[in-house]
Every structure is written in C-alpha cells, then in structure tokens.
N, C-alpha and C positions, 0 to 999 in steps of 0.2 A: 725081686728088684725093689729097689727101696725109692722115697718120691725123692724128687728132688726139692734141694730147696728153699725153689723159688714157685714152687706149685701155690696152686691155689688152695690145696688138700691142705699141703704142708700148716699153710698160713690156717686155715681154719682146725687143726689140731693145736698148735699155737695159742689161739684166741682162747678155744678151750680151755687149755692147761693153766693160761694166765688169768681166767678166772674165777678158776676152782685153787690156785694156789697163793692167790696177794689178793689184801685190800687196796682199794685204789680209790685216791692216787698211791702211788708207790716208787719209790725206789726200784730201777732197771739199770742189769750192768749188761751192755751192749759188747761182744769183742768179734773184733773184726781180722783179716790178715790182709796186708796188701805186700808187693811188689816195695821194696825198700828204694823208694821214688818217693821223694820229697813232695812234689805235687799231689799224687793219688793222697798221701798220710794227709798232708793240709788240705784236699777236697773234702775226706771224710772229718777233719775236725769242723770245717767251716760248716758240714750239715747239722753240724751241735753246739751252733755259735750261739750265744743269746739264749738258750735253754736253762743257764746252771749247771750246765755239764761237765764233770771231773774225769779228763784226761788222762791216761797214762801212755805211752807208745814206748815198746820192747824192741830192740831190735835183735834178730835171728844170729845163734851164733857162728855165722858165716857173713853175715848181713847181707844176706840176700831178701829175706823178707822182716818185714816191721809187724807186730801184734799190737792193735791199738784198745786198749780197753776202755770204755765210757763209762763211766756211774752217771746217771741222771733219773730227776724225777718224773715219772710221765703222769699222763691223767686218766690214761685205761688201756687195754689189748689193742681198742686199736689203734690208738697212738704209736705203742710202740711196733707195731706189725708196720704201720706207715713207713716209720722210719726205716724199718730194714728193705722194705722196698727201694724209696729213694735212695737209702746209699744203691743197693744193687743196681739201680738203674742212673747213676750217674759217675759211678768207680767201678772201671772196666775192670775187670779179673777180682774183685775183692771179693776175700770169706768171709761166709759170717757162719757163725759160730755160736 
C-alpha cells in the first residue's frame, strides 16, 4: 500500500529529498490538477499571489480538467511542503503532483 499524499510520512520523505537534491533558496515547479472550474484554478493561483510565481494552466483535452503549473522561488523544504498543504487544504479535490 503506498502513503498517501497528504501524510505526514509522505511530507517528511519530501523534506528529505529536497534537501539532499537543491540549494536553497531555489527555484520550485509546483503542478497541480483541478476540476476545470474557474474558481478552484483562481483559488490556487491566488495561494501564489505576491510570491513571483510563473503561472501556467493546461486544460485537459476533453476539458474536463485544468493542469496548473507554478515556477516560483522558495526559501527552503519547508516552504514549499507549506504550500502543498495550504493548497490541499483550501482546493477541495486538487492533485498535486
């Protein structure tokens, strides 16, 4: 059974990985999936408002769902572990990725 992941495990293999693999601060590309609902896409761009964050959003070729990709600079693991939280916990149904 693999963790899921929004675990805590998950998050501290993460932390790990990101800082055995970047200097930090560093450049993070965040992607995410949501339901192709205009709100859920502009919630998660609003969580990366004022950061410097370089947008991209895909939509699904059915367009049933939107692929949102962020580039932004963070300042360590757990900045960016933050942010995957906050999205999960304010964008009901989004992947991350």
């Amino acid at each position: 059974m693999s963790t899921p992941p929004n675990s805590e495990e998950f998050y501290e293999k993460l932390k790990i990985q990101l800082y055995d693999t970047s200097q930090w601060p560093s450049e993070y590309l965040y992607k995410f999936i949501v339901k192709s609902d205009n709100e859920k896409i502009a919630l998660v761009e609003a969580l990366f408002n004022n950061i410097g964050a370089v947008i991209h959003t895909t939509e699904s070729k059915n367009g049933k769902y939107t692929s949102i990709s962020i580039n932004v600079l963070m300042r360590n693991p757990d900045a960016v572990i933050g942010k995957y939280k906050e999205v999960a916990e304010k964008v009901e149904g989004v992947i991350s990725l």
